[in-house]
Residue frames as a rotation matrix with the C-alpha (Angstrom) as fourth column:
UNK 1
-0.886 -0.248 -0.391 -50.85
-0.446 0.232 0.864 35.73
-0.124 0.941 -0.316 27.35
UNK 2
-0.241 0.847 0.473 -53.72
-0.707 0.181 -0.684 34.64
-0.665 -0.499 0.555 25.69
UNK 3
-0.822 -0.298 0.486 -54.68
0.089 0.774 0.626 31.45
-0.563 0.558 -0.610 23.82
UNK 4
-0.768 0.432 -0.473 -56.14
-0.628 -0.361 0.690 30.78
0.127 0.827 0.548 20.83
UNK 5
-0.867 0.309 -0.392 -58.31
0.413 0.885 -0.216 27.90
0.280 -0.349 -0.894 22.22
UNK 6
-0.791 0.585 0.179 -61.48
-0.611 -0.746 -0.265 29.35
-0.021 -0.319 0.948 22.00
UNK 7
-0.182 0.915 0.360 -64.88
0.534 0.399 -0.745 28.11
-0.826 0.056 -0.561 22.15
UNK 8
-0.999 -0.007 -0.053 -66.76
-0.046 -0.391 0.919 29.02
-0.027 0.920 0.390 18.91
UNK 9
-0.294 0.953 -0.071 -70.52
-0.307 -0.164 -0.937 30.22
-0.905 -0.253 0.341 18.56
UNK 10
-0.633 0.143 0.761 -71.98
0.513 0.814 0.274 27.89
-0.580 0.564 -0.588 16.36
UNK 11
-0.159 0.858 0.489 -75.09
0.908 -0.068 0.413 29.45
0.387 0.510 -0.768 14.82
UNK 12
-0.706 -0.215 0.675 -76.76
0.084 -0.972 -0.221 33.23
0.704 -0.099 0.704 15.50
UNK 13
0.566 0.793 0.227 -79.03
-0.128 -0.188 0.974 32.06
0.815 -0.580 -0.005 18.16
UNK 14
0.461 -0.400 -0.792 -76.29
0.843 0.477 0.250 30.79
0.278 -0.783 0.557 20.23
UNK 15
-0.379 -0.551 0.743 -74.64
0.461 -0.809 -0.365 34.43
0.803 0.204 0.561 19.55
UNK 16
0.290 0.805 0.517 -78.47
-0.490 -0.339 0.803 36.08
0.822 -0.486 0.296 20.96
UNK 17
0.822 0.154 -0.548 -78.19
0.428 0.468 0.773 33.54
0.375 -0.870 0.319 24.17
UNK 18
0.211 -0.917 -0.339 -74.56
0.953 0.271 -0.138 34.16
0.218 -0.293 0.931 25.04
UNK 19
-0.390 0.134 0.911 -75.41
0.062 -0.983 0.171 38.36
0.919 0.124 0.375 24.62
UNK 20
0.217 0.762 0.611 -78.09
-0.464 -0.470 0.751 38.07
0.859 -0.446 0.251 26.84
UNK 21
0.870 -0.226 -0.438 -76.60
0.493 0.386 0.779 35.95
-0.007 -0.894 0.448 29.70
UNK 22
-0.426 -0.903 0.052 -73.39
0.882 -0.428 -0.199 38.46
0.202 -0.039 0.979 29.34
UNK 23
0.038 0.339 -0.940 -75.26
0.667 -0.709 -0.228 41.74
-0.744 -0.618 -0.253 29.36
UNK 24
0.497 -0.027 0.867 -73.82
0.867 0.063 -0.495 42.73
-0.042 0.998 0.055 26.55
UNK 25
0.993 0.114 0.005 -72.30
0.115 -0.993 -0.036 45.99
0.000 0.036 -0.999 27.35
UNK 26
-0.004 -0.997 -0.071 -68.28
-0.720 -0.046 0.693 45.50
-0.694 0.054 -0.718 27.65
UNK 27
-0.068 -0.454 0.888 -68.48
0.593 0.697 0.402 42.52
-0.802 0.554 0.222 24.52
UNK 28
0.185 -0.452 -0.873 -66.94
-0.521 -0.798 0.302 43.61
-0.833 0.399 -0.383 21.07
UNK 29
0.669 -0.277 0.689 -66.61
0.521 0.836 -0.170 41.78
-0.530 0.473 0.704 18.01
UNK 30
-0.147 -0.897 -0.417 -62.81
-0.459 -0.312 0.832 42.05
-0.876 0.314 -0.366 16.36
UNK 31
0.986 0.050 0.161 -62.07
0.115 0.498 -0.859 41.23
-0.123 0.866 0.486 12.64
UNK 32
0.399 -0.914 0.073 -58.74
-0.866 -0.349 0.357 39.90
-0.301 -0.205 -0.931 12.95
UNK 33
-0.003 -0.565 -0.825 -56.01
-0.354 0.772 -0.528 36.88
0.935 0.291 -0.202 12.67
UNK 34
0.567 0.552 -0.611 -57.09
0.392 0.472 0.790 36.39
0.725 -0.687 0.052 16.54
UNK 35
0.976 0.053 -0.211 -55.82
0.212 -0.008 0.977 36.72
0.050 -0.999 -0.019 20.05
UNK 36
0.164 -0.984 0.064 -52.60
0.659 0.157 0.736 35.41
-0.734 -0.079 0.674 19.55
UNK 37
0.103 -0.415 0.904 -51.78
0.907 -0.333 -0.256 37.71
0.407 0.847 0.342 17.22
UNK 38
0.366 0.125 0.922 -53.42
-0.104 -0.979 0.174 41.09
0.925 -0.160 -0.346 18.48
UNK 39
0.809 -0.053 0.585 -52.32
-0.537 -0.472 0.699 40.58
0.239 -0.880 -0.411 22.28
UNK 40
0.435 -0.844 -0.313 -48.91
0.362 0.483 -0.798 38.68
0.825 0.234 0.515 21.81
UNK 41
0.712 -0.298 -0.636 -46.81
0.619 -0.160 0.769 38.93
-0.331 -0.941 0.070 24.73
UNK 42
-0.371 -0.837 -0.402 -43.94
0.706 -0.536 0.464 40.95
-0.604 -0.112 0.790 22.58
UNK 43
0.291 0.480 0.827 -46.30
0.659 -0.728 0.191 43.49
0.694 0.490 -0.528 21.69
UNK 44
-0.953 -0.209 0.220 -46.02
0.052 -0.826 -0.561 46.99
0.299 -0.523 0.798 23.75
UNK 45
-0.759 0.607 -0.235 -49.30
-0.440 -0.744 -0.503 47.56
-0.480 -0.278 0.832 23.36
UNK 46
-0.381 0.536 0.754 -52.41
0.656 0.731 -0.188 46.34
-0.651 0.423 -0.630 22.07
UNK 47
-0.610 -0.188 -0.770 -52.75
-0.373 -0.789 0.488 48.22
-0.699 0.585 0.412 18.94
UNK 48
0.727 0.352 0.590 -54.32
0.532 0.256 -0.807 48.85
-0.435 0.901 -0.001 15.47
UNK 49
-0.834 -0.544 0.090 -53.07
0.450 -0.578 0.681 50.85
-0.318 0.609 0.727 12.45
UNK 50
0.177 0.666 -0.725 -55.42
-0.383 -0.632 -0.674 53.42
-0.907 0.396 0.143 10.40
UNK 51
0.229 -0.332 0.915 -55.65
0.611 0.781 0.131 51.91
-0.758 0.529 0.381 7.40
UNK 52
0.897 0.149 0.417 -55.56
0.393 -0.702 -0.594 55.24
0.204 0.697 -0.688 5.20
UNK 53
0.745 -0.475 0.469 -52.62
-0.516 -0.855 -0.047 56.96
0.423 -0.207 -0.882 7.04
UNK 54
0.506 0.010 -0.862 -50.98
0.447 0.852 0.272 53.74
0.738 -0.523 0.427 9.30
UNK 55
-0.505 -0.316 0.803 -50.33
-0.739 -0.322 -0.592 55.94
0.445 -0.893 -0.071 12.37
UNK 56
-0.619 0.362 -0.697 -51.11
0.555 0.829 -0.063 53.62
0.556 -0.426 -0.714 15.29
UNK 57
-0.209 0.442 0.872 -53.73
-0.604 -0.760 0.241 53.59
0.769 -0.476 0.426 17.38
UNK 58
-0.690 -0.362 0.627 -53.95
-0.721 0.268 -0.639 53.37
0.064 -0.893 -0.445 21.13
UNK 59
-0.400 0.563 0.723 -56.04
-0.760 0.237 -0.605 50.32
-0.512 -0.792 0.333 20.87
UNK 60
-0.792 0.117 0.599 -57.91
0.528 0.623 0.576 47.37
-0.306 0.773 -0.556 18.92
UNK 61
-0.679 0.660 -0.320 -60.45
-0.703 -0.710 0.027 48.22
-0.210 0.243 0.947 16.76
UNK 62
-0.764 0.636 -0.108 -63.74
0.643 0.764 -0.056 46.39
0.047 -0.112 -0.993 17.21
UNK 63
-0.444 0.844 0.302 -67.42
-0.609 -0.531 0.590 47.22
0.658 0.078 0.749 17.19
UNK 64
-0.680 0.496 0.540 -69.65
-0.733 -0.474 -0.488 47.39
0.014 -0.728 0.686 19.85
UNK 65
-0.766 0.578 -0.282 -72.19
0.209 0.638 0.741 44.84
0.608 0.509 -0.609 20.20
UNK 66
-0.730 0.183 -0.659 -73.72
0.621 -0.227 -0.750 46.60
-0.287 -0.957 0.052 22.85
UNK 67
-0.475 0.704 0.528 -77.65
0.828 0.154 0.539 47.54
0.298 0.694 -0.656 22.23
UNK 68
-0.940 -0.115 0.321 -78.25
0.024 -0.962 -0.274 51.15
0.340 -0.250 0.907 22.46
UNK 69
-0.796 0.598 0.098 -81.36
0.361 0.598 -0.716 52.27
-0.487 -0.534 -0.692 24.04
UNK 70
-0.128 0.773 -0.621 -83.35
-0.647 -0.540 -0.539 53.35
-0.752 0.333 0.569 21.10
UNK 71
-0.749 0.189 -0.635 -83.78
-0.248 0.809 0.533 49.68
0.614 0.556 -0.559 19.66
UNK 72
-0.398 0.825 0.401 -86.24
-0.899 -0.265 -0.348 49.85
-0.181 -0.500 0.847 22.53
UNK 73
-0.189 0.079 0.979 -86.83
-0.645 0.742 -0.185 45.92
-0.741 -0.666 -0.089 23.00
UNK 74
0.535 0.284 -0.795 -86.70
-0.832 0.339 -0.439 45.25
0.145 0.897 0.418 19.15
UNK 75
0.981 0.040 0.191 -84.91
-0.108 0.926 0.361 42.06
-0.163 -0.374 0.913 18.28
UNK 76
0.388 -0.894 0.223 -81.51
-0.558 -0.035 0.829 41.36
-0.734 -0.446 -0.512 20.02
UNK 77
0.058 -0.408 0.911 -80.91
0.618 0.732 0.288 38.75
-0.784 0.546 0.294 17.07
UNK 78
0.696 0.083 0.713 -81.77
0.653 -0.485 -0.582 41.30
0.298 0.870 -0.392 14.40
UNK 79
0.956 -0.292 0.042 -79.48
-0.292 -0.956 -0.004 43.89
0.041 -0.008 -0.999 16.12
UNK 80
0.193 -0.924 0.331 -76.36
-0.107 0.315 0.943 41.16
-0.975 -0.217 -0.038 16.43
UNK 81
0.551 0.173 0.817 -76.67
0.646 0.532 -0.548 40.35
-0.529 0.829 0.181 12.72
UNK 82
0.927 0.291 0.235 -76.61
0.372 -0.654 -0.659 43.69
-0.038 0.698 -0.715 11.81
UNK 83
0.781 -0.619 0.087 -73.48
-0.375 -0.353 0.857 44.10
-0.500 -0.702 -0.508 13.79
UNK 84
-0.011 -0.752 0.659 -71.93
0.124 0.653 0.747 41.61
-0.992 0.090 0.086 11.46
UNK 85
0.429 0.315 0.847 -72.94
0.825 0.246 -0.509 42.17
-0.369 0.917 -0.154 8.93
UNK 86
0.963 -0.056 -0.263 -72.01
-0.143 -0.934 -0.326 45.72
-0.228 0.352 -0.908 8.49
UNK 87
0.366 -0.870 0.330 -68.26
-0.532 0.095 0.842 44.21
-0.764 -0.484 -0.428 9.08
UNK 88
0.646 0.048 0.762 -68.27
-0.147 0.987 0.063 41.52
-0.749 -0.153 0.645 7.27
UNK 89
0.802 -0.506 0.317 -65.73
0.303 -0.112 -0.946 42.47
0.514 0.855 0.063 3.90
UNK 90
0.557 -0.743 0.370 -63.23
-0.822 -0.433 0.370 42.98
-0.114 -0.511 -0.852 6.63
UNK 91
0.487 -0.040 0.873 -62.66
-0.169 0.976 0.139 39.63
-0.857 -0.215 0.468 6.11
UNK 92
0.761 -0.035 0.647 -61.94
0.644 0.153 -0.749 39.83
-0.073 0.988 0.139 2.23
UNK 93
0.894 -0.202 0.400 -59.74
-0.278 -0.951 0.140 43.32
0.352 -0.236 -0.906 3.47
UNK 94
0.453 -0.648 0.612 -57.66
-0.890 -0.287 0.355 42.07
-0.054 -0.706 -0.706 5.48
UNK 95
-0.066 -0.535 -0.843 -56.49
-0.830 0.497 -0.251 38.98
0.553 0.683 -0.477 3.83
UNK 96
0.235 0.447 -0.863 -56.22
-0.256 0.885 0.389 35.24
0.938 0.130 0.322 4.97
UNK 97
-0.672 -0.363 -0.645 -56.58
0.448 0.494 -0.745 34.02
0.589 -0.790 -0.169 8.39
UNK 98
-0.824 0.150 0.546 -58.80
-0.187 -0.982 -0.012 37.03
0.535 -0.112 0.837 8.97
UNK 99
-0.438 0.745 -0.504 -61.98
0.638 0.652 0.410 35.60
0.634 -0.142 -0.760 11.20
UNK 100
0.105 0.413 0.905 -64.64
-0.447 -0.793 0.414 37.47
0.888 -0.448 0.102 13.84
UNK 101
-0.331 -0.159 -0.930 -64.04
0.599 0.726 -0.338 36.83
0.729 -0.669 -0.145 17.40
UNK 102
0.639 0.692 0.336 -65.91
0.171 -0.553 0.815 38.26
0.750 -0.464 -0.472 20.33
UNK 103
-0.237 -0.716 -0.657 -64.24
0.733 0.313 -0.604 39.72
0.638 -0.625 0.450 23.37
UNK 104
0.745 0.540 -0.392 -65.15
0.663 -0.535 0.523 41.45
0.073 -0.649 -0.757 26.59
UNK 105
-0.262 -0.425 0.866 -63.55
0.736 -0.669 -0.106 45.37
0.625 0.610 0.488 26.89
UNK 106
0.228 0.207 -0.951 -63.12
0.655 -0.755 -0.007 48.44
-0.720 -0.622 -0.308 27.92
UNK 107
0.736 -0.301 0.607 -63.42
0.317 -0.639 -0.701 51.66
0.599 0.708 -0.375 24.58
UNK 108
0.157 -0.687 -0.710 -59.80
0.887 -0.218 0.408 53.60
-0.435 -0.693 0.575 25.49
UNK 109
-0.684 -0.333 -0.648 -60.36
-0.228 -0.747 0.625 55.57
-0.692 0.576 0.435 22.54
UNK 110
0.727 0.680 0.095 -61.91
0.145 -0.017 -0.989 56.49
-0.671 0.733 -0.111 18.90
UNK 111
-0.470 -0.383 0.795 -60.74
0.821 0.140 0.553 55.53
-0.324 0.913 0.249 15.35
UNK 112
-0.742 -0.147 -0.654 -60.87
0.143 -0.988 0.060 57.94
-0.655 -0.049 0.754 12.48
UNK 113
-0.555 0.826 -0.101 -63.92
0.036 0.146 0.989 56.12
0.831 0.545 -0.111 11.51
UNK 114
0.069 0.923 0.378 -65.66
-0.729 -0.211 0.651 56.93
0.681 -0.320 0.659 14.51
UNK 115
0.603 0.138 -0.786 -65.20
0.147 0.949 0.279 52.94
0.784 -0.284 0.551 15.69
UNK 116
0.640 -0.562 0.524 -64.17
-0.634 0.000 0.774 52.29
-0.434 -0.827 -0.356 19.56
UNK 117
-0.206 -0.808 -0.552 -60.38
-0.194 0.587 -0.786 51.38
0.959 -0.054 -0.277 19.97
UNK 118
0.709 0.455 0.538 -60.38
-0.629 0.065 0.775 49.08
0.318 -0.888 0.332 23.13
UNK 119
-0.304 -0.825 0.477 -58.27
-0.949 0.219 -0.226 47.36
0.082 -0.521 -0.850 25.48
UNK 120
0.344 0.731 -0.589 -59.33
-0.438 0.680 0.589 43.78
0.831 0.056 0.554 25.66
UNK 121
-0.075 -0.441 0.894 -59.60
-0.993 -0.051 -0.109 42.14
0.093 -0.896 -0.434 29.02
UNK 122
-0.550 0.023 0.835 -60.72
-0.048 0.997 -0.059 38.57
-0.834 -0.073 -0.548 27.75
UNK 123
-0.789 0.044 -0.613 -61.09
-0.573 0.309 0.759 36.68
0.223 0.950 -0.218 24.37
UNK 124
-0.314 0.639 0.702 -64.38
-0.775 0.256 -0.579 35.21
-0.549 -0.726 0.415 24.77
UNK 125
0.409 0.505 0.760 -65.11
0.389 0.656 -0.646 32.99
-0.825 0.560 0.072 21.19
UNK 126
-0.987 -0.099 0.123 -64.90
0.128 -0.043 0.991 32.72
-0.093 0.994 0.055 17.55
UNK 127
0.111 0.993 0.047 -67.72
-0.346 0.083 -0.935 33.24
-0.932 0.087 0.352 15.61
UNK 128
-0.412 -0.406 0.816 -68.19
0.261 0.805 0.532 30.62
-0.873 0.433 -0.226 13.20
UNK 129
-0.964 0.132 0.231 -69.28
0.247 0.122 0.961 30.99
0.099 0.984 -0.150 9.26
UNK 130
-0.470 0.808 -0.354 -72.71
0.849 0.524 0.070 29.69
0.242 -0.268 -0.932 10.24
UNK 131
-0.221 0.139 -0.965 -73.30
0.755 -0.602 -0.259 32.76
-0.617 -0.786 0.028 12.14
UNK 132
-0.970 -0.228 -0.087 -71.71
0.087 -0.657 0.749 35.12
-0.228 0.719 0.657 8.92
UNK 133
-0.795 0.593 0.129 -74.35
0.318 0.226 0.921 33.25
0.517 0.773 -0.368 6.35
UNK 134
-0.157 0.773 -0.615 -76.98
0.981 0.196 -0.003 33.33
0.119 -0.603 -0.789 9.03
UNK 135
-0.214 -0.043 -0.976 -76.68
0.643 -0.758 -0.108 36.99
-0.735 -0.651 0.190 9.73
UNK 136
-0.902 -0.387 0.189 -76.60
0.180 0.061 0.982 37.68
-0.392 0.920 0.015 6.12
UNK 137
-0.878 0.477 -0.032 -79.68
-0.067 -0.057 0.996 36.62
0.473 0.877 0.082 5.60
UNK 138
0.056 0.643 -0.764 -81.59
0.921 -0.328 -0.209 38.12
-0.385 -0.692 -0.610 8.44
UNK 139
-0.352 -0.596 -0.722 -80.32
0.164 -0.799 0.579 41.41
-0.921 0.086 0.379 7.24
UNK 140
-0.991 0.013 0.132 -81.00
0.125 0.418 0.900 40.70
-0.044 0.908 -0.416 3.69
UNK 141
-0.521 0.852 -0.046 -84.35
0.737 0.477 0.479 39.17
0.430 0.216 -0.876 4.15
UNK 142
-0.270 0.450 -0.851 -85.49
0.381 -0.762 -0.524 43.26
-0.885 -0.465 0.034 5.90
UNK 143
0.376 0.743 0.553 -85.74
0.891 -0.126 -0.436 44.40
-0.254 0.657 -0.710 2.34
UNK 144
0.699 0.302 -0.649 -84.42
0.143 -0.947 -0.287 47.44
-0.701 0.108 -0.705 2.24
UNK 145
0.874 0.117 0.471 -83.18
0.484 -0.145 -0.863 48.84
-0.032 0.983 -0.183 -0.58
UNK 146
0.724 -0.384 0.572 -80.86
-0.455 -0.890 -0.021 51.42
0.518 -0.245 -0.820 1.10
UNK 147
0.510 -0.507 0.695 -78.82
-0.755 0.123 0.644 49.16
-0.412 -0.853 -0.320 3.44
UNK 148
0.825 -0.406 -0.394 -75.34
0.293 0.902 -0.316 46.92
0.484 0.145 0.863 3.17
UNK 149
0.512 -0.672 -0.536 -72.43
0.804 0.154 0.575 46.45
-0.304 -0.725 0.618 4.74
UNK 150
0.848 -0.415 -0.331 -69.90
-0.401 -0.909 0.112 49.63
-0.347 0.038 -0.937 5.38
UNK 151
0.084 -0.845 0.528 -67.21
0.936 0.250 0.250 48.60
-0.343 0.473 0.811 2.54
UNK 152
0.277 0.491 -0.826 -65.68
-0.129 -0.832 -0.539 51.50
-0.952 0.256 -0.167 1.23
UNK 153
-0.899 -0.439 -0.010 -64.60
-0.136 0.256 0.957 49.92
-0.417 0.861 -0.290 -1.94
UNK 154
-0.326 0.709 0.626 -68.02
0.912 0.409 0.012 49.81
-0.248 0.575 -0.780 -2.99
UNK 155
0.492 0.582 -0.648 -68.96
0.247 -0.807 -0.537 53.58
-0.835 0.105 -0.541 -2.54
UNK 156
-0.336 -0.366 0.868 -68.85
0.927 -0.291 0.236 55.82
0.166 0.884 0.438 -5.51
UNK 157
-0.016 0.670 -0.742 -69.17
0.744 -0.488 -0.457 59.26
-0.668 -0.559 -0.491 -5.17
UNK 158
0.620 0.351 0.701 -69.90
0.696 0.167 -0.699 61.37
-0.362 0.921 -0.140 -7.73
UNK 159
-0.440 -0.897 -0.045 -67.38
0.793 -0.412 0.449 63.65
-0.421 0.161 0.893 -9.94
């Protein structure tokens, strides 16, 4: 069983430090109602749903925070932001209580967006507001014209 009693990353440099003294390859950020919820002890299984179709699936969904190697030594803060950022209307989605929390993994599978379903082997943190706003407006403040978070309730496609 795991507790909710997490430590909480305060700010997005503390995010960047805590990556880089982890390695970063097995950590994951979840948009959820937390631990206790997703890995309850009278679950079966640690699970999601599809939100289009709700067949389960064999795993949580979470995204990677793990830096691929064609960012090629750009900045680890700019590439955690983005990570949140792309997420971040999961929050608004998925109704109240709904927060980002980081946790170390193993992928057991793929969603039918593509996104790793994992097993989690340890809740590692919240990530606090601070972090959200902050990421925001690293993201933001690139300029481009093309780029926001993957909501589809914003897309429109044409008739």
């Amino acid at each position: 069983m795991f507790s909710e009693e997490l430590p909480t990353v305060a700010d997005l440099d503390e995010l960047t430090r805590f990556y880089r003294s982890d390695g970063g390859d097995d950590l994951y950020v979840r948009w959820s109602r937390g631990p206790g919820v997703d890995l309850a002890p009278e679950l079966a299984a640690q699970a999601s749903r599809d939100g289009l179709t709700g067949v389960e699936l064999p795993g949580l969904s979470a995204n990677s925070l793990r830096c691929e190697p064609w960012w090629r030594g750009r900045s680890t803060r700019l590439w955690l932001a983005r990570r949140l950022y792309d997420y971040q209307h999961l929050r608004a989605l998925r109704g109240p209580g709904v927060r980002p929390w980081l946790l170390r993994g193993r992928e057991v599978a793929r969603g039918p967006d593509n996104e790793p379903l994992v097993a989690c082997d340890e809740p590692l943190a919240w990530v606090a507001d601070e972090v959200l706003r902050e990421a925001r407006e690293l993201v933001d403040a690139q300029g481009s014209p093309e780029w926001g978070p993957m909501d589809r309730r914003t897309a429109h496609l044409p008739e």
